[in-house]
C-alpha positions in Angstrom: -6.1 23.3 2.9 -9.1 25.8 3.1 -10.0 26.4 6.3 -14.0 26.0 7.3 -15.9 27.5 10.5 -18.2 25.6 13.1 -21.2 26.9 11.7 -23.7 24.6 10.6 -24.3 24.9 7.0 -27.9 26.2 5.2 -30.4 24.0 3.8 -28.7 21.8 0.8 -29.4 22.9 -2.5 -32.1 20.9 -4.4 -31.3 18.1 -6.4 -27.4 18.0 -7.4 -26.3 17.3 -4.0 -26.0 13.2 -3.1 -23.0 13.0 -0.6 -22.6 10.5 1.6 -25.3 7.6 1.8 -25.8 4.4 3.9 -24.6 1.1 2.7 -27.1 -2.0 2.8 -25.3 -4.2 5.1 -22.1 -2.8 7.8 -20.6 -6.4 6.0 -21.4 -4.5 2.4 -19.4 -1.2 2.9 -16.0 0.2 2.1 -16.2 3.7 3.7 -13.4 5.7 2.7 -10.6 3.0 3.6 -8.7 0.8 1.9 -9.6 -3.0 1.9 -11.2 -4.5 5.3 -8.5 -5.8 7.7 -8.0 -4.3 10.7 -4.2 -3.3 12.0 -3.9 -2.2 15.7 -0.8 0.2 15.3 1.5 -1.5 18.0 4.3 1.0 17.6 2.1 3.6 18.7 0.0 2.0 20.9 2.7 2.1 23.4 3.6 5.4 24.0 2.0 5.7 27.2 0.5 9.0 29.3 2.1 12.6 29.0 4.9 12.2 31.8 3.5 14.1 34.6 0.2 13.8 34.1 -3.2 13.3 36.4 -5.1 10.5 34.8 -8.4 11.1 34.3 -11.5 8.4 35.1 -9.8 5.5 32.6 -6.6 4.5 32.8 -6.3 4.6 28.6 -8.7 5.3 25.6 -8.4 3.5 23.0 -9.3 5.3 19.1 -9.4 4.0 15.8 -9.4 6.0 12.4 -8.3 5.1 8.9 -4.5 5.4 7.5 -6.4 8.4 5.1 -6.4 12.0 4.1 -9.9 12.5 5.3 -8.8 11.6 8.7 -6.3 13.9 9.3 -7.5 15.2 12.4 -6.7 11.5 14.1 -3.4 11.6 11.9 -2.0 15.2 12.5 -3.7 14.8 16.1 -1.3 11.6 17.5 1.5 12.4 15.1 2.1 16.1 16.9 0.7 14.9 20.3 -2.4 17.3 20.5 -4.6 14.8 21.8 -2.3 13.1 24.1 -1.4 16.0 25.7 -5.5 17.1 26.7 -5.3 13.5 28.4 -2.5 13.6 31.0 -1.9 11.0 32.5 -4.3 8.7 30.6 -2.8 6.7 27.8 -4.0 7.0 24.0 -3.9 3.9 22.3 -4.3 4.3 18.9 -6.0 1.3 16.1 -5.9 1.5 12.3 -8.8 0.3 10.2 -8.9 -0.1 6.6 -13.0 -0.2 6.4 -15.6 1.0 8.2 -17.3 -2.3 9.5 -13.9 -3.5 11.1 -14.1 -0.5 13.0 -17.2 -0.2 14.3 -17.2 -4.2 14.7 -14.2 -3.2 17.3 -16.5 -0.2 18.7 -19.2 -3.1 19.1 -17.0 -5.7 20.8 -15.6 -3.2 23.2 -11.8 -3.3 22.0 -12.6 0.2 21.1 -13.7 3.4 22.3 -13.6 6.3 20.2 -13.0 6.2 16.6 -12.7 8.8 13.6 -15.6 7.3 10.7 -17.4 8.0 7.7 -21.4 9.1 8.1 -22.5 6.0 6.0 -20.8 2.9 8.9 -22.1 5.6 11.5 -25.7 5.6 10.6 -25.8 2.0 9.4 -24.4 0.8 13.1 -26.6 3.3 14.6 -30.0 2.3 12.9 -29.2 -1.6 12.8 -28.4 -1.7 17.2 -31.7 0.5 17.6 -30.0 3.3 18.3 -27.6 1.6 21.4 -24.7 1.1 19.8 -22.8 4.5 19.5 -23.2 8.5 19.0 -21.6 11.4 16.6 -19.7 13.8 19.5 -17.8 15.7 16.8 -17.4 16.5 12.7 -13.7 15.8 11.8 -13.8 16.5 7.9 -15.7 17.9 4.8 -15.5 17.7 1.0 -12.3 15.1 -0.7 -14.8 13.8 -2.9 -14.5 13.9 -7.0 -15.5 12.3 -10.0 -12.5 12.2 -12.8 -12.2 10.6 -15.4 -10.5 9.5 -19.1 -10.1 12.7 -20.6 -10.3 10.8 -24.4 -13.3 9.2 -23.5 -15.6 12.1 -21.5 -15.1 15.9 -22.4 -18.5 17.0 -20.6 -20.4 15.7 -17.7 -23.4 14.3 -20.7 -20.6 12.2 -21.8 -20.9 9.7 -18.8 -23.8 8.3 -20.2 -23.0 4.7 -21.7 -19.7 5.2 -19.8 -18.0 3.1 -17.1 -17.5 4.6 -13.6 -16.1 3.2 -10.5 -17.7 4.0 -7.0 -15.7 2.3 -4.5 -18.6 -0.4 -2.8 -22.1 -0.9 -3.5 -24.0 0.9 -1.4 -21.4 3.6 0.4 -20.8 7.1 0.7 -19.7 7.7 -2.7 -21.9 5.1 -4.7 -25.4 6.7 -3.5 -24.0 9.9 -3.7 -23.6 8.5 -7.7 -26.6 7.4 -8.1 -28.1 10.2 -7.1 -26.3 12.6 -9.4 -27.7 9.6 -12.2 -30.9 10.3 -10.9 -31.1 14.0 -11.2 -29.7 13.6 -14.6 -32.7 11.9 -15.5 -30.7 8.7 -15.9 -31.8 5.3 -15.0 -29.8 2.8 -13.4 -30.9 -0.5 -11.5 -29.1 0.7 -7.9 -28.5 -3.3 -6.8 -26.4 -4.3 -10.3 -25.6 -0.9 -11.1 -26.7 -1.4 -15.2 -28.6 1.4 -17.0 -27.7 4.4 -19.2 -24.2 4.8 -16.9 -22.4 1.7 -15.8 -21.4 1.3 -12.0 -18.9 -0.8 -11.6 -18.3 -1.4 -7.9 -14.3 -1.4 -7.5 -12.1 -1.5 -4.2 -10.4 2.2 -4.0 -7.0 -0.2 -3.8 -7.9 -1.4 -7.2 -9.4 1.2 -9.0 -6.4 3.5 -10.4 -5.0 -0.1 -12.3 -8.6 -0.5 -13.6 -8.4 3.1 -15.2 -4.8 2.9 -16.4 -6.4 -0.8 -18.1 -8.9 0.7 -19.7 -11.6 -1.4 -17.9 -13.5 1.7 -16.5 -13.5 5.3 -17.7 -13.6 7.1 -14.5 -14.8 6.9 -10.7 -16.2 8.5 -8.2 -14.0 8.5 -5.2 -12.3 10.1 -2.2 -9.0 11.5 -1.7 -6.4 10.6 -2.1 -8.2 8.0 -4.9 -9.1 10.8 -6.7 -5.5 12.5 -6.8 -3.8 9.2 -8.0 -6.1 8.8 -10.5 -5.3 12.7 -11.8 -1.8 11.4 -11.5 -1.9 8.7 -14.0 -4.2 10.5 -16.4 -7.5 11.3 -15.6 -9.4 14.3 -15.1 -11.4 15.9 -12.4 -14.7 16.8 -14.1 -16.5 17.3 -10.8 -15.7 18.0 -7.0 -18.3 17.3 -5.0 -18.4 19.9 -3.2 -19.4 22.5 -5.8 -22.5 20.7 -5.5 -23.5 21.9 -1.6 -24.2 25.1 -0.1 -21.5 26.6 1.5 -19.4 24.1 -0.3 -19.8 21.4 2.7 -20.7 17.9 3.4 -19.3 15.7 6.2 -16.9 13.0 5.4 -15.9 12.1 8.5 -17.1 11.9 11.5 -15.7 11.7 15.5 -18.0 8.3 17.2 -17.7 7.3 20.5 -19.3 3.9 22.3 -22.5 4.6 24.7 -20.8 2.9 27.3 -17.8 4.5 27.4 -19.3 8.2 27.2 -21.5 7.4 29.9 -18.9 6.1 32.3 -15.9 8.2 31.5 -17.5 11.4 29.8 -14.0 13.3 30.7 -12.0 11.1 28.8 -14.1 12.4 25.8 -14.0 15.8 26.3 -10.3 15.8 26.8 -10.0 14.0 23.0 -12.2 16.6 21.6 -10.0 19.4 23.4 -7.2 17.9 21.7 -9.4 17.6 18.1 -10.1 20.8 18.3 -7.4 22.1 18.9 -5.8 20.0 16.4 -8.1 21.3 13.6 -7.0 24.8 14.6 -3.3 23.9 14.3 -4.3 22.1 10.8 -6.1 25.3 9.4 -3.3 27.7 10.9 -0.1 25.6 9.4 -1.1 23.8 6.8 1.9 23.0 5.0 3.2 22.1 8.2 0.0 19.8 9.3 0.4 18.2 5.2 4.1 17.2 6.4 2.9 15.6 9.5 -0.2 13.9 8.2 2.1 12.6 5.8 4.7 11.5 8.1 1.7 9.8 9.6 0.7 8.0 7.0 4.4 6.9 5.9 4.9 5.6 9.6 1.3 3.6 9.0 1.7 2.2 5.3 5.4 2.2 5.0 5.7 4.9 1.9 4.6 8.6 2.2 2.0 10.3 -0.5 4.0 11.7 -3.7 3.9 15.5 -3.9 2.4 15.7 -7.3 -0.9 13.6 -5.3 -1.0 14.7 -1.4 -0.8 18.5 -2.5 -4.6 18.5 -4.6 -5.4 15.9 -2.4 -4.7 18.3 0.6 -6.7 21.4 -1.0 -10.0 19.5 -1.6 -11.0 18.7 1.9 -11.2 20.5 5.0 -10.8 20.0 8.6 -14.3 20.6 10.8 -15.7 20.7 14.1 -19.3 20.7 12.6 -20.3 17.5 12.5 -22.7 18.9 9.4 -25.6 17.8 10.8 -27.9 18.2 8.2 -26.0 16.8 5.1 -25.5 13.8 7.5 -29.8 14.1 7.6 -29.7 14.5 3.5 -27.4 11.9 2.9 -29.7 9.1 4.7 -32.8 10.8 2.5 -30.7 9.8 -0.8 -30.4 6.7 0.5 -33.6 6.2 0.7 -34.3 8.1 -2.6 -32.4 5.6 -4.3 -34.6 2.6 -2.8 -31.1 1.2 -1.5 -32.4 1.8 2.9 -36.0 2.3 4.3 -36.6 5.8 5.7 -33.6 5.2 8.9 -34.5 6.7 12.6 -31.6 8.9 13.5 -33.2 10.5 16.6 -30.3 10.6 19.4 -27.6 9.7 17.0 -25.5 12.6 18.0 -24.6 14.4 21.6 -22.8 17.0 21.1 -22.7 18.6 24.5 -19.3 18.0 25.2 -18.1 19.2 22.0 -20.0 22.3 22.2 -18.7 22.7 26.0 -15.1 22.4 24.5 -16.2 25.1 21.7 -17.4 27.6 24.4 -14.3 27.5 26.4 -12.3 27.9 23.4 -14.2 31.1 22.3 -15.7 29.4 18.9 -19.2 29.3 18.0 -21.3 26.2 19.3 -22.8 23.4 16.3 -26.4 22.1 16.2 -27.1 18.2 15.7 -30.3 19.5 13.0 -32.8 18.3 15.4 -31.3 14.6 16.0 -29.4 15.0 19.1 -29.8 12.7 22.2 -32.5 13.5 24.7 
């Protein structure tokens, strides 16, 4: 996996950029998961604090991230015991969620307190509670986005017109990020039906790769490890997203943590984003080693590990971050808007990333910037 800094990124290119983009409703979006039931991982929820160890100001912390790729840091993080270890004697409790509004639903209700997101639930959440609801302490991941597709059907990227392509939910990350692309292509298409000179046909990531091998869609834009399967039964990479940003950058996924809990037990969270860090550090410096364990991970969560021939390009077309990626986060929301899917959102306060950069000091890296929308 190629390794990125903590440096926040220049100012996006014009025009061929469209990453990640708010969805309509939280009800409306996919993120990067699979389907929308939540699982709380009882297995692991029971290993309890590091033997030995001081608890801090809560007893346990309770964090949530998706059985996928593009969370590795949560994956690699609880499957080596990085994070555990930075909170002693407090207890990590870890939740699956297949979709992004189960999570923050969970975030909401108080059942949880941290979790590992994509930018589109974390704006959405944070625009529709005014702001209350939660803030962005960390990046996790950039890039693992691609459009491939039927390499009888499409040679060229001018052959998508009149084609077929699958976006995983109306309204997410990768669908604006779609339609923008469309857009600068001087394509039209109707954003709420997704008809016009390309097709977008709104498909569940879970159901996508039967849809190609069918014939009912001639390629998708999607995340890993989507995008890898697809490769695997046929298709083509015609695009990675992130030749489209400078730097070759955009956040996927980000770390959120509840209001409440930051405020009353702010050294709970710095101890998880110790251990984040420091898990992104082990990821970058072993990765073969951290592509075993996230695998592990995932074959403990979903009962069957990634094949070889689709984690390994999965694992090369994403990175690990500290950088939240402030301003794609701030570009994303714009195409959102471009695309006449969101009014113009206010994401004043949305991150606080004091502790993080605290963490970042100690640890002799370079402190991130929150682009100007960082909590007062």
């Amino acid at each position: 996996m190629p390794a990125t800094g903590s440096t926040t990124p220049s100012t996006l290119r014009r025009g061929l950029a469209a990453a990640a983009a708010l969805p309509l409703l939280i009800g409306a979006l996919a993120s990067c998961g699979y389907g929308s039931q939540a699982k709380q991982d009882d297995t692991a929820a029971k290993p309890a604090a590091a033997d030995g160890g001081a608890k801090l100001s809560a007893a346990e912390v309770r964090i949530g991230y998706f059985p996928n790729l593009t969370h590795a840091t949560a994956l690699v993080g609880l499957q080596e015991g990085l994070i555990q270890k930075e909170l002693g004697g407090t207890a990590l409790k870890p939740q699956t969620f297949n979709a992004g509004p189960s999570e923050i639903e969970a975030l909401n209700g108080g059942s949880l307190d941290i979790g590992f997101i994509g930018p589109s639930p974390s704006i959405n959440a944070y625009v529709k509670s005014k702001g209350k609801n939660l803030r962005i302490v960390s990046g996790s991941a950039s890039g693992g986005v691609k459009l491939v597709v039927n390499p009888d059907r499409i040679k060229t990227l001018d052959d998508i017109k009149g084609k077929k392509i699958a976006t995983p939910q109306k309204g997410n990350t990768q669908d604006v990020a779609f339609l923008n692309w469309i857009s600068e292509k001087g394509w039209k298409v109707d954003p709420e039906s997704g008809k016009g000179d390309v097709s977008v046909v709104r498909t569940d990531n879970k159901v996508t790769p039967d849809a190609f091998k069918q014939g009912s869609i001639d390629g998708a834009w999607v995340p890993e490890p989507t995008a890898s399967k697809l490769v695997s039964d046929g298709a083509k990479v015609l695009l990675d997203e992130t030749e489209l940003w400078p730097d070759k950058k955009f956040v996927i996924t980000n770390v959120i943590v509840s209001q409440k809990f930051l405020k009353e037990h702010p050294d709970v969270v710095e101890a998880v984003l110790k251990g984040t860090v420091k898990t992104n550090e082990w990821i970058n410096a072993n990765p073969d080693k951290a592509k075993a364990s996230a695998n592990a991970a995932l074959e403990k969560e979903t009962g069957k590990p990634l094949d070889a021939k689709i984690i390994d390009p999965a694992w090369q077309s994403f990175a690990v971050t500290d950088d939240p990626l402030a301003p794609t986060l701030k570009t994303q929301a714009d195409y959102a808007v471009k695309a006449k899917l969101i009014e113009q959102p206010d994401l004043s306060g949305i991150y606080d990333l004091t502790l993080l950069n605290k963490v970042l000091k100690a640890a002799g890296k370079p402190e991130v910037a929150d682009a100007g929308l960082g909590a007062k």
